[in-house]
N, CA, C and O atoms as a Tripos MOL2 file, in Angstrom:
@<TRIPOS>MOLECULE
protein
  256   255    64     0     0
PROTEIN
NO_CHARGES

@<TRIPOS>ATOM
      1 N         -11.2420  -14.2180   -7.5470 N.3       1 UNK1
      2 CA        -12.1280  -13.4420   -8.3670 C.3       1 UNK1
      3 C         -11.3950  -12.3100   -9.0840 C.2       1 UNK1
      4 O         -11.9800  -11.6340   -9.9300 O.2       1 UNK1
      5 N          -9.8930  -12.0630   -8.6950 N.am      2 UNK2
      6 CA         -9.2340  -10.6130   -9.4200 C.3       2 UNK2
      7 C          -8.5370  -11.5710  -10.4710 C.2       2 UNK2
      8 O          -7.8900  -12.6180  -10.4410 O.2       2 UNK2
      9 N          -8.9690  -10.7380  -11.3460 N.am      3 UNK3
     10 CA         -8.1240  -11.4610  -12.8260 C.3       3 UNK3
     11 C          -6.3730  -11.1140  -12.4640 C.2       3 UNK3
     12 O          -5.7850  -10.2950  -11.7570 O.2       3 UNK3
     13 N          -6.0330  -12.0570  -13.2350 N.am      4 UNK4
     14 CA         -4.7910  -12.4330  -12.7470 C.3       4 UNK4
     15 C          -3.5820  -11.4650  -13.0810 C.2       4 UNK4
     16 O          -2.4450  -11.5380  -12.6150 O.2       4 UNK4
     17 N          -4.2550  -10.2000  -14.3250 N.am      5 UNK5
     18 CA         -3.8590   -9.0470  -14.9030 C.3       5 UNK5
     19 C          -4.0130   -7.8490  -13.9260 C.2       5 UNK5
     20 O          -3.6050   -6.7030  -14.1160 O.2       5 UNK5
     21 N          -4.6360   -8.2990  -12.9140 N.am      6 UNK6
     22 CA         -4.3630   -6.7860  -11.7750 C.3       6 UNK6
     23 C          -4.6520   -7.3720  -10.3040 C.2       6 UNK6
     24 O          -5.5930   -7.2200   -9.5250 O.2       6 UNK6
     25 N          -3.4050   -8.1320  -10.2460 N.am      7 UNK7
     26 CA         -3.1750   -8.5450   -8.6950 C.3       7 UNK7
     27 C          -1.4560   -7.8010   -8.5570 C.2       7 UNK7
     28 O          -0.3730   -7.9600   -9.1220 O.2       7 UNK7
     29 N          -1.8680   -7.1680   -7.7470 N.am      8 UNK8
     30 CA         -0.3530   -6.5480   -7.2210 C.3       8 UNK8
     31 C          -0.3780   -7.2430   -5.3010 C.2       8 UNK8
     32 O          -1.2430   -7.6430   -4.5220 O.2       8 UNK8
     33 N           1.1420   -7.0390   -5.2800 N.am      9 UNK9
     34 CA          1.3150   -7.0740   -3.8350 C.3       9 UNK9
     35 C           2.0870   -6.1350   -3.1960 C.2       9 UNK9
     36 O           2.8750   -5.3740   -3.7560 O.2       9 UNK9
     37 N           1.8310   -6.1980   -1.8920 N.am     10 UNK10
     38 CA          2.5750   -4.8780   -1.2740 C.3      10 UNK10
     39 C           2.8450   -4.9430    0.4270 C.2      10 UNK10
     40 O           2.4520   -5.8400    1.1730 O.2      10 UNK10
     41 N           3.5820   -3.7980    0.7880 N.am     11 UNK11
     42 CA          3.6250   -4.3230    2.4320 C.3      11 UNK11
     43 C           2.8780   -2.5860    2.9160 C.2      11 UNK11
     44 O           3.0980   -2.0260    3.9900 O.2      11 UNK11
     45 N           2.4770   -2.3360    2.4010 N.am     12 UNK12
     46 CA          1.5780   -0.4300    3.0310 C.3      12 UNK12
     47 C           1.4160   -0.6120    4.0150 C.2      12 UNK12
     48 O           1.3980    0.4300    4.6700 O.2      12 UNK12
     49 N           1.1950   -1.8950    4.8340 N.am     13 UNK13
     50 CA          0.9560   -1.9620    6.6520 C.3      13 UNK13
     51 C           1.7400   -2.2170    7.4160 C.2      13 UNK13
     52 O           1.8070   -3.4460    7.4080 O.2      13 UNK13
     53 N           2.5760   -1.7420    8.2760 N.am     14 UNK14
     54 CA          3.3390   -1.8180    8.7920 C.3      14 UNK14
     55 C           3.1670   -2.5950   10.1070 C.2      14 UNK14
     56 O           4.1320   -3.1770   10.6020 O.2      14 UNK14
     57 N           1.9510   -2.6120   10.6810 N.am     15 UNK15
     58 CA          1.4220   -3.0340   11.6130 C.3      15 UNK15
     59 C           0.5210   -4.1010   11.4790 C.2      15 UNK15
     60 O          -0.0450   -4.4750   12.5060 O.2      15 UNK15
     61 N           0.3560   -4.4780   10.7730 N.am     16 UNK16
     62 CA         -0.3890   -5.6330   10.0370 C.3      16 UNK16
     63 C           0.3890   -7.1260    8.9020 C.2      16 UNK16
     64 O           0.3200   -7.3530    7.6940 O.2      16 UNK16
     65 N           1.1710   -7.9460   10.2290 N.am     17 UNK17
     66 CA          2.0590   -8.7430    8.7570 C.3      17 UNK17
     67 C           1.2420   -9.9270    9.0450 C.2      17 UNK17
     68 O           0.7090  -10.4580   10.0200 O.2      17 UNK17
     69 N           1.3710  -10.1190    7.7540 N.am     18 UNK18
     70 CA          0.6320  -12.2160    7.8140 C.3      18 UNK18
     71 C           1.0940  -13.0310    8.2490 C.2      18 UNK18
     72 O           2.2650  -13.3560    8.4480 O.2      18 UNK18
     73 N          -0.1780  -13.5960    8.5100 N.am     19 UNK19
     74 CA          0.0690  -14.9510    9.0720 C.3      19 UNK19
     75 C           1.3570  -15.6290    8.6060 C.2      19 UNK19
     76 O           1.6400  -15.2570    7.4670 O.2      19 UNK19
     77 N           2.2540  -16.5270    9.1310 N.am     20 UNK20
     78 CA          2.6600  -16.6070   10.3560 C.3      20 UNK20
     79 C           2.9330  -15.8120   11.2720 C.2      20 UNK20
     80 O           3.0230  -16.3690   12.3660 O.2      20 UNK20
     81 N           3.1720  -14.2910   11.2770 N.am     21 UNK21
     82 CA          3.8930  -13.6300   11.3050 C.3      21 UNK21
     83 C           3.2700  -12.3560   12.3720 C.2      21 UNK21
     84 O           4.0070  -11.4580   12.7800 O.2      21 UNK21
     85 N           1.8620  -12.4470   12.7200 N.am     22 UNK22
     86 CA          1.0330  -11.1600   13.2150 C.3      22 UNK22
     87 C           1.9090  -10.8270   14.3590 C.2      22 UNK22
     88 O           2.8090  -11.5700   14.7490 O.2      22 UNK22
     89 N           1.5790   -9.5450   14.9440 N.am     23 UNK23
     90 CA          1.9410   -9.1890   15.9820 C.3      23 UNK23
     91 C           3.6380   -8.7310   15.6660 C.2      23 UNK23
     92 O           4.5650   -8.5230   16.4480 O.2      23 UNK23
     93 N           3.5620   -8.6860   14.2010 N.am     24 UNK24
     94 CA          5.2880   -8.0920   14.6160 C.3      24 UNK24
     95 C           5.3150   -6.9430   13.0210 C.2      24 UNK24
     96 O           4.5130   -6.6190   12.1450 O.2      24 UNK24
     97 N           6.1400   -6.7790   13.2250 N.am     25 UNK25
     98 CA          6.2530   -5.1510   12.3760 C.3      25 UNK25
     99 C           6.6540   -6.1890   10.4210 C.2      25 UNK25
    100 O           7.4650   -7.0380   10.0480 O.2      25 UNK25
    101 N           5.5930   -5.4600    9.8200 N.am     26 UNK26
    102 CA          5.5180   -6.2290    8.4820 C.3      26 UNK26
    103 C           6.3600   -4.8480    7.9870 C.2      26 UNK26
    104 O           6.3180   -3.6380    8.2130 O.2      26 UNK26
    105 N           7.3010   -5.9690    7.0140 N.am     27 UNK27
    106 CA          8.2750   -5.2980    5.7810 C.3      27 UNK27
    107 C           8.4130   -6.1920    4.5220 C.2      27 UNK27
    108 O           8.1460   -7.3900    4.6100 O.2      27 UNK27
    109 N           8.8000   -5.6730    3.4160 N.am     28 UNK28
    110 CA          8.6990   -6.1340    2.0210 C.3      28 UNK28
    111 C           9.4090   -7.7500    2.6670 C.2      28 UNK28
    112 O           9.3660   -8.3140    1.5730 O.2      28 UNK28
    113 N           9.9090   -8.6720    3.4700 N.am     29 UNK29
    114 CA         10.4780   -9.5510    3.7720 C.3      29 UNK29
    115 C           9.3190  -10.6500    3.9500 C.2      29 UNK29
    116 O           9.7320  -11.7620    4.2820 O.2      29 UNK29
    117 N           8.2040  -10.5380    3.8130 N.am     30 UNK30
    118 CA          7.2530  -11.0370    3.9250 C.3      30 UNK30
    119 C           6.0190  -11.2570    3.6780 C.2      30 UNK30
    120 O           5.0790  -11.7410    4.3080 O.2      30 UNK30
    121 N           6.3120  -10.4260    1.7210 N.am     31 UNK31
    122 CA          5.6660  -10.4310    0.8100 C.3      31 UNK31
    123 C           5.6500  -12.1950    0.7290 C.2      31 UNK31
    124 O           4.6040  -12.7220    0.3500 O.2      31 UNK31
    125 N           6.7410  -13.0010    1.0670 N.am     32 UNK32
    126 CA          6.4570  -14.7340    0.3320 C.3      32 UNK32
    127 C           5.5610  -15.1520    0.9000 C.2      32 UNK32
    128 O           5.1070  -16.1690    0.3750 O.2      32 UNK32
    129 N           4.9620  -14.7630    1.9550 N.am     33 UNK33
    130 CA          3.5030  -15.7410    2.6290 C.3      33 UNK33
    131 C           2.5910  -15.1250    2.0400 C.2      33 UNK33
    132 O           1.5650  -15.8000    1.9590 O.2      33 UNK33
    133 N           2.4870  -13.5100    1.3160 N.am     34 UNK34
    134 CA          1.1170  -13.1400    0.5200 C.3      34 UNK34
    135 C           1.3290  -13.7750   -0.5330 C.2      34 UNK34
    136 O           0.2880  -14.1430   -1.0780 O.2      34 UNK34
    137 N           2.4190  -14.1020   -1.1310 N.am     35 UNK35
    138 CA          2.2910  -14.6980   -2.5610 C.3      35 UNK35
    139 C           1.5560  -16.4390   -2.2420 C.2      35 UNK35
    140 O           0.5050  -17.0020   -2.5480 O.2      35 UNK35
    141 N           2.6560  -16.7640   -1.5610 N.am     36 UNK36
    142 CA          2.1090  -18.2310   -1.0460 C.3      36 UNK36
    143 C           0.5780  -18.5730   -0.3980 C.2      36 UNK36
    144 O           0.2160  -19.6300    0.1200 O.2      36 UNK36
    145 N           0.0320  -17.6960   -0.5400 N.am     37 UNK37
    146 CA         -1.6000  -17.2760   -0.0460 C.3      37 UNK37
    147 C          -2.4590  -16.8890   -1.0560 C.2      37 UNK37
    148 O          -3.6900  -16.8920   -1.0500 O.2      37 UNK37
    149 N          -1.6070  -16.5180   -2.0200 N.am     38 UNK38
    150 CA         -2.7570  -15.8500   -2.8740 C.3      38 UNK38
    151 C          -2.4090  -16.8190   -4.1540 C.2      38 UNK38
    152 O          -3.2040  -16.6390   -5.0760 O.2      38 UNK38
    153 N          -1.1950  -18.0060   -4.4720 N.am     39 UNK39
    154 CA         -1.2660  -19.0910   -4.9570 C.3      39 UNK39
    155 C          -1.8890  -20.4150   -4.5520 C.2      39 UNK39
    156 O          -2.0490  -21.3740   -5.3070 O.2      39 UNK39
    157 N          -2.3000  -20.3370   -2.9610 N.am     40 UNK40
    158 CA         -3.5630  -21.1060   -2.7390 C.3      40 UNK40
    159 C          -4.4230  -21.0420   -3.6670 C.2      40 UNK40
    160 O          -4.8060  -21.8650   -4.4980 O.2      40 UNK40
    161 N          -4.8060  -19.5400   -3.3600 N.am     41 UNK41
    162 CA         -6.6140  -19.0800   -3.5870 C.3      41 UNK41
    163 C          -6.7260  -19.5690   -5.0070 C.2      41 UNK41
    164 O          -7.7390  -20.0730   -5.4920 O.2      41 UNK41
    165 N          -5.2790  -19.3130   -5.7870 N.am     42 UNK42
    166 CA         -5.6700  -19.4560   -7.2680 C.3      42 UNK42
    167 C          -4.8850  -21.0950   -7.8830 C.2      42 UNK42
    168 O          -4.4950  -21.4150   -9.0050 O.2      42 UNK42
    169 N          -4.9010  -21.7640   -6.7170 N.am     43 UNK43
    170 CA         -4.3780  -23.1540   -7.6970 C.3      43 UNK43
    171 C          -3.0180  -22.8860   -8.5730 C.2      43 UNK43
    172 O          -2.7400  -23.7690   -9.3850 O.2      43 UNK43
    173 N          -1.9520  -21.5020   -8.4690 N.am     44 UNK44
    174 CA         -0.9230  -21.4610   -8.8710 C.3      44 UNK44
    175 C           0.3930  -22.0150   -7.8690 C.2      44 UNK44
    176 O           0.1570  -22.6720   -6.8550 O.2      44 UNK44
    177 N           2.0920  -21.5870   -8.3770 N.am     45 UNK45
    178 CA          2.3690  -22.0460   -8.3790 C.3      45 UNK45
    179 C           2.9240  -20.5780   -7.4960 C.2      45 UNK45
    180 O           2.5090  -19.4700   -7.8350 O.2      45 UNK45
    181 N           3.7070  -20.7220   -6.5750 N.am     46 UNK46
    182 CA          4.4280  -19.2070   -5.6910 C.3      46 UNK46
    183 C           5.0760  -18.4380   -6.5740 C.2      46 UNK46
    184 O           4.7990  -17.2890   -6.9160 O.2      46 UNK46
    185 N           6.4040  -19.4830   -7.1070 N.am     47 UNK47
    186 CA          7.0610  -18.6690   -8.3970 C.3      47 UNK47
    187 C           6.3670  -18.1090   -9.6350 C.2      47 UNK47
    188 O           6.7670  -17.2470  -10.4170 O.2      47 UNK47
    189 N           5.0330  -18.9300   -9.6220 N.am     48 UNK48
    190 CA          3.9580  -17.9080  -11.1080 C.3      48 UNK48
    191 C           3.3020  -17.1420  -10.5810 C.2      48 UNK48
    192 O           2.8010  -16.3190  -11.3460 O.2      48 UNK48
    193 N           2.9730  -16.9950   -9.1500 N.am     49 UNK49
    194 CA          2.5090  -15.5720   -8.7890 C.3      49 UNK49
    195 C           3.6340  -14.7170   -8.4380 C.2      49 UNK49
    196 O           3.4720  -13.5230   -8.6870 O.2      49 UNK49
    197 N           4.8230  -15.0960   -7.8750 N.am     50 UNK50
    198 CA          5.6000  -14.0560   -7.8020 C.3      50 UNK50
    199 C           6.1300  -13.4870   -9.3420 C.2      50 UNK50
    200 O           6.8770  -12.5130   -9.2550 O.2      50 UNK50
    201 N           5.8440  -13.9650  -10.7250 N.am     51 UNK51
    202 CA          6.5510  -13.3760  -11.9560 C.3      51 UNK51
    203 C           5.3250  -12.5510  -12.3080 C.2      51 UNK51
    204 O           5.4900  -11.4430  -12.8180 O.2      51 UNK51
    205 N           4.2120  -12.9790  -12.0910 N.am     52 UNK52
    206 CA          2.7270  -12.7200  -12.5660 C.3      52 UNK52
    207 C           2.6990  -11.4890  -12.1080 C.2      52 UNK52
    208 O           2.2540  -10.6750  -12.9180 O.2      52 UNK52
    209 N           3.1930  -10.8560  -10.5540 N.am     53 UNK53
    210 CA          3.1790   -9.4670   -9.8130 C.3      53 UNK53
    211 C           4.1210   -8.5920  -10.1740 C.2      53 UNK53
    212 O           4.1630   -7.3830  -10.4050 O.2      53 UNK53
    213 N           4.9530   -9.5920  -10.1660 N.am     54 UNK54
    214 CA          6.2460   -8.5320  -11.1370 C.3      54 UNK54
    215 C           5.7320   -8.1290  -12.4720 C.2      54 UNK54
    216 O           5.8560   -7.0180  -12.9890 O.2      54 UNK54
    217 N           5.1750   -9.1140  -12.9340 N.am     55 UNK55
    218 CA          4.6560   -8.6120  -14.6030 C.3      55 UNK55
    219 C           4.0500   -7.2190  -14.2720 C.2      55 UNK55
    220 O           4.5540   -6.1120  -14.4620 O.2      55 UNK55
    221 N           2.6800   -7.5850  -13.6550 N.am     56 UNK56
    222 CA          2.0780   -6.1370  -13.4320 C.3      56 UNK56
    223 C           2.4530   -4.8920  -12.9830 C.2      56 UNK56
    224 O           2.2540   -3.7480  -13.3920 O.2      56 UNK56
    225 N           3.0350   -5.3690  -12.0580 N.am     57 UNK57
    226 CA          3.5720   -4.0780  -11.2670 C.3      57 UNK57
    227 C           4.4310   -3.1480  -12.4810 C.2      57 UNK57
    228 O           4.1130   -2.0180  -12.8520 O.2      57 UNK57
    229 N           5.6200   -3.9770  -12.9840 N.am     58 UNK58
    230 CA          6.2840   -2.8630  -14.3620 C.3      58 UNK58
    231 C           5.5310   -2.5660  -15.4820 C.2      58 UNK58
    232 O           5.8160   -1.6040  -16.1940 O.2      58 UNK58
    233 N           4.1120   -3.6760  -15.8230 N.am     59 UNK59
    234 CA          3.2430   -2.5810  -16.4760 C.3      59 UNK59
    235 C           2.8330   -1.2490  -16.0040 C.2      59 UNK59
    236 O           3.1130   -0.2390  -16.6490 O.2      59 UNK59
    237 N           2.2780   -1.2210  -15.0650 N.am     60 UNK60
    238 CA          1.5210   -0.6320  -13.8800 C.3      60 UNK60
    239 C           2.1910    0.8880  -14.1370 C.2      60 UNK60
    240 O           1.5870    1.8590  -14.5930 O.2      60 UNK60
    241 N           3.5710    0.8350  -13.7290 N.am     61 UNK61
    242 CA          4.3780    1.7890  -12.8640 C.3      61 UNK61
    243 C           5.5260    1.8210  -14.0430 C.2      61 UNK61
    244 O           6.5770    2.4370  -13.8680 O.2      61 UNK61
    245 N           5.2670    1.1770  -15.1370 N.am     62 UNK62
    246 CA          6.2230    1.3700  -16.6330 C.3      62 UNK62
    247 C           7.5670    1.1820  -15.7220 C.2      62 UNK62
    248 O           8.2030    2.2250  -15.5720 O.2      62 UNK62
    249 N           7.9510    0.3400  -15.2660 N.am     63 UNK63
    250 CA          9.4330   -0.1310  -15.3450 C.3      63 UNK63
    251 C           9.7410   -1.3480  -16.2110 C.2      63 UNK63
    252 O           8.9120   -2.2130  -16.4940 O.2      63 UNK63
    253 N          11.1570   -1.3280  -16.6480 N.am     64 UNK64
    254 CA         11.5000   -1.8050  -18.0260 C.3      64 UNK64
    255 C          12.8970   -3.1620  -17.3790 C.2      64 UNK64
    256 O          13.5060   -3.8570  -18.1930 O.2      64 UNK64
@<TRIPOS>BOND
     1     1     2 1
     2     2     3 1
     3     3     4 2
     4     3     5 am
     5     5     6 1
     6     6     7 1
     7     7     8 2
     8     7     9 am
     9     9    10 1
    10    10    11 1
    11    11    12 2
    12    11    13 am
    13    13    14 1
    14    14    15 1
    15    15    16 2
    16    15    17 am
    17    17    18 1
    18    18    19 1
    19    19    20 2
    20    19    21 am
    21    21    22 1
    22    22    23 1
    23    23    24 2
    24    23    25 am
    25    25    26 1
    26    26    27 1
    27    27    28 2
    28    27    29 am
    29    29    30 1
    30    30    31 1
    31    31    32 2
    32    31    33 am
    33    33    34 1
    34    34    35 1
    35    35    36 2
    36    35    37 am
    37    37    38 1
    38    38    39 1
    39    39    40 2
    40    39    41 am
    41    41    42 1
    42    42    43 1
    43    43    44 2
    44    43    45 am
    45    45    46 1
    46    46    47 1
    47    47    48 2
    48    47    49 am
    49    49    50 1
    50    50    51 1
    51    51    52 2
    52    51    53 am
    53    53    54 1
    54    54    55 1
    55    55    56 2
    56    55    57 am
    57    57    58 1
    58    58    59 1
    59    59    60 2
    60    59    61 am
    61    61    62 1
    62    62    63 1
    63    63    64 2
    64    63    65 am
    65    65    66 1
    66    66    67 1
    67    67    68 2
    68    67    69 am
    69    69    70 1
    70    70    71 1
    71    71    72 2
    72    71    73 am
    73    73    74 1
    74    74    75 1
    75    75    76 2
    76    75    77 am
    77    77    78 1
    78    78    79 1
    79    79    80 2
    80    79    81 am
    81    81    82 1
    82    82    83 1
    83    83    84 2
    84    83    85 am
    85    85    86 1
    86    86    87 1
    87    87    88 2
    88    87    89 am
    89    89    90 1
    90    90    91 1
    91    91    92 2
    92    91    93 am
    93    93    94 1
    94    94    95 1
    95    95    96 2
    96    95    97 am
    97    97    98 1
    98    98    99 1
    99    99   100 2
   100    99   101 am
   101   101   102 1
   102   102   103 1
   103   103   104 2
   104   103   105 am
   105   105   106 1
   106   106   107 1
   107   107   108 2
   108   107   109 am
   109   109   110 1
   110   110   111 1
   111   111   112 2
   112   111   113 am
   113   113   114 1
   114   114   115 1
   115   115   116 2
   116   115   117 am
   117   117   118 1
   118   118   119 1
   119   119   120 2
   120   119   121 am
   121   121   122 1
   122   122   123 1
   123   123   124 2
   124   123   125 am
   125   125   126 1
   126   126   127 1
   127   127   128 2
   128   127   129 am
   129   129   130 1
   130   130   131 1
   131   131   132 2
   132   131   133 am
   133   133   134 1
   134   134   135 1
   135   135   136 2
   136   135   137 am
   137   137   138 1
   138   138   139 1
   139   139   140 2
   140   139   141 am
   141   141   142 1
   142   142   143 1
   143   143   144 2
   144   143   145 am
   145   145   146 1
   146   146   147 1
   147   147   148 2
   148   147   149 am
   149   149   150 1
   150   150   151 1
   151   151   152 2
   152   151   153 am
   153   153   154 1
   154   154   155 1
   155   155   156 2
   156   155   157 am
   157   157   158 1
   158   158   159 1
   159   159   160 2
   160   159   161 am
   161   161   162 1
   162   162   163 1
   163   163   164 2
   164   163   165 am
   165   165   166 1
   166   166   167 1
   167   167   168 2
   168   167   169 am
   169   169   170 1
   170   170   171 1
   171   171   172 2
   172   171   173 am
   173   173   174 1
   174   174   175 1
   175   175   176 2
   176   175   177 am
   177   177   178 1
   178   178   179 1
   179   179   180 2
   180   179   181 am
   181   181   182 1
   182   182   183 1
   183   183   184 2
   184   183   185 am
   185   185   186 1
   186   186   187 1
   187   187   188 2
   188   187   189 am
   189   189   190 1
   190   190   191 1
   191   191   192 2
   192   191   193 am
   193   193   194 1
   194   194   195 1
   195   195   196 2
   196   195   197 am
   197   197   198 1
   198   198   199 1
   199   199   200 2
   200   199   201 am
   201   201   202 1
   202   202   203 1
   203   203   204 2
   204   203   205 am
   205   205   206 1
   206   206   207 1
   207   207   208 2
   208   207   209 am
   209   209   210 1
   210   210   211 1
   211   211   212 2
   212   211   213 am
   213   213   214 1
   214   214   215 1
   215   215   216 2
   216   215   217 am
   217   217   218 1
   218   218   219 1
   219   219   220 2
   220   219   221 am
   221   221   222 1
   222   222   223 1
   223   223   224 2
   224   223   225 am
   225   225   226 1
   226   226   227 1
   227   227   228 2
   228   227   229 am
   229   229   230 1
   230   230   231 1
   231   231   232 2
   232   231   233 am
   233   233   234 1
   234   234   235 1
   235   235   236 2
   236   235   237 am
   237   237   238 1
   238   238   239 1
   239   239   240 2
   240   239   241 am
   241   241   242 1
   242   242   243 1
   243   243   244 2
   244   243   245 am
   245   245   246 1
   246   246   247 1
   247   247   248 2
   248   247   249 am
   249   249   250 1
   250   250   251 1
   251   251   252 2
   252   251   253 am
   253   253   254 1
   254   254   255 1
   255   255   256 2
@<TRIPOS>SUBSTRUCTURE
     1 UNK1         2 RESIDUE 1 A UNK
     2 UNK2         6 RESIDUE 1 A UNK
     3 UNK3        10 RESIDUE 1 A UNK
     4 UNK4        14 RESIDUE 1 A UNK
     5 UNK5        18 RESIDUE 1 A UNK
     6 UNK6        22 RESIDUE 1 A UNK
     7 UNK7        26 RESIDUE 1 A UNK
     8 UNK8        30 RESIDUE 1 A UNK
     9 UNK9        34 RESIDUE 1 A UNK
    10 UNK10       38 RESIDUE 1 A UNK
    11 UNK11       42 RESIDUE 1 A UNK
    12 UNK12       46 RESIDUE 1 A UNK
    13 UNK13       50 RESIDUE 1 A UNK
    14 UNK14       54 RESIDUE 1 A UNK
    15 UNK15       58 RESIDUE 1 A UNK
    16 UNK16       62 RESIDUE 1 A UNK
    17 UNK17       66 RESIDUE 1 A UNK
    18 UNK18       70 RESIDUE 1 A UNK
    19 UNK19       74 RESIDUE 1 A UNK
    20 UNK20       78 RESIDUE 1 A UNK
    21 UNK21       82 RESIDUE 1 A UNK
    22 UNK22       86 RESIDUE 1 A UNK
    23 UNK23       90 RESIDUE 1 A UNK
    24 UNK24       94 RESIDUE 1 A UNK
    25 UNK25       98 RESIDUE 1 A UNK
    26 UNK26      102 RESIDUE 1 A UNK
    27 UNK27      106 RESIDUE 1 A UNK
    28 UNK28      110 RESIDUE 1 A UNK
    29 UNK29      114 RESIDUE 1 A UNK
    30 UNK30      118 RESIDUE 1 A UNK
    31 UNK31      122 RESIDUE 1 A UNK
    32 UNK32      126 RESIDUE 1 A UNK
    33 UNK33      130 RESIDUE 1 A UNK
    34 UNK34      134 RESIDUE 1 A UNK
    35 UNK35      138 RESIDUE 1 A UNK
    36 UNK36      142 RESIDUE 1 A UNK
    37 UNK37      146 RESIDUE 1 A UNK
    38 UNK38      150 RESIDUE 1 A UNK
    39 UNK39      154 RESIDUE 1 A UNK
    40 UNK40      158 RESIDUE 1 A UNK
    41 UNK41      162 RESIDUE 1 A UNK
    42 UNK42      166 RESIDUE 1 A UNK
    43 UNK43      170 RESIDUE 1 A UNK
    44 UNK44      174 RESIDUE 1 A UNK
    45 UNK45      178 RESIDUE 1 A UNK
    46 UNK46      182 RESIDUE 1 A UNK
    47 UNK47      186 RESIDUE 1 A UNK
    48 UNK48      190 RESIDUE 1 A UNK
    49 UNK49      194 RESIDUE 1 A UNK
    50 UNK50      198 RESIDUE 1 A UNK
    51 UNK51      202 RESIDUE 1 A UNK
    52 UNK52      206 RESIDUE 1 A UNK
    53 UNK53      210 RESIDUE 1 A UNK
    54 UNK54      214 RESIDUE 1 A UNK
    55 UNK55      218 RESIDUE 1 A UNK
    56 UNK56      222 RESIDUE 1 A UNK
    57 UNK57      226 RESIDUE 1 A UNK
    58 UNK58      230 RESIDUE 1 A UNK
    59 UNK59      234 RESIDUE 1 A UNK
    60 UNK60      238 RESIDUE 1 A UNK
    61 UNK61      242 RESIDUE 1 A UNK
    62 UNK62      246 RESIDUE 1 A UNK
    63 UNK63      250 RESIDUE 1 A UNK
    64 UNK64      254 RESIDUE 1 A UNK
């Protein structure tokens, strides 16, 4: 349901990593199962959500 223009990803929980993964200390190393999760939800492809987040994010936060 989030347009595909403001999906960011992130690791802010430190104590909270995904599936496969619960029960152990989450770091940016395991952003590929949110991408690979959230290219389920949307019928994409991992590598077009991982360019798609990058897109936003340097809109977002103006990096060039």
């Amino acid at each position: 349901m989030v347009p595909d223009d403001k999906i960011l990803i992130e690791t802010d929980c430190p104590y909270l990593a995904p599936d496969p993964l619960r029960g152990t200390r989450n770091d940016s190393s395991n952003l590929k199962y949110v991408v690979k999760k959230i290219a389920d939800f949307k019928g994409m492809e991992p590598e077009q959500v991982a360019k798609l987040t990058y897109k936003n994010a340097s809109e977002i936060f103006h990096i060039k």
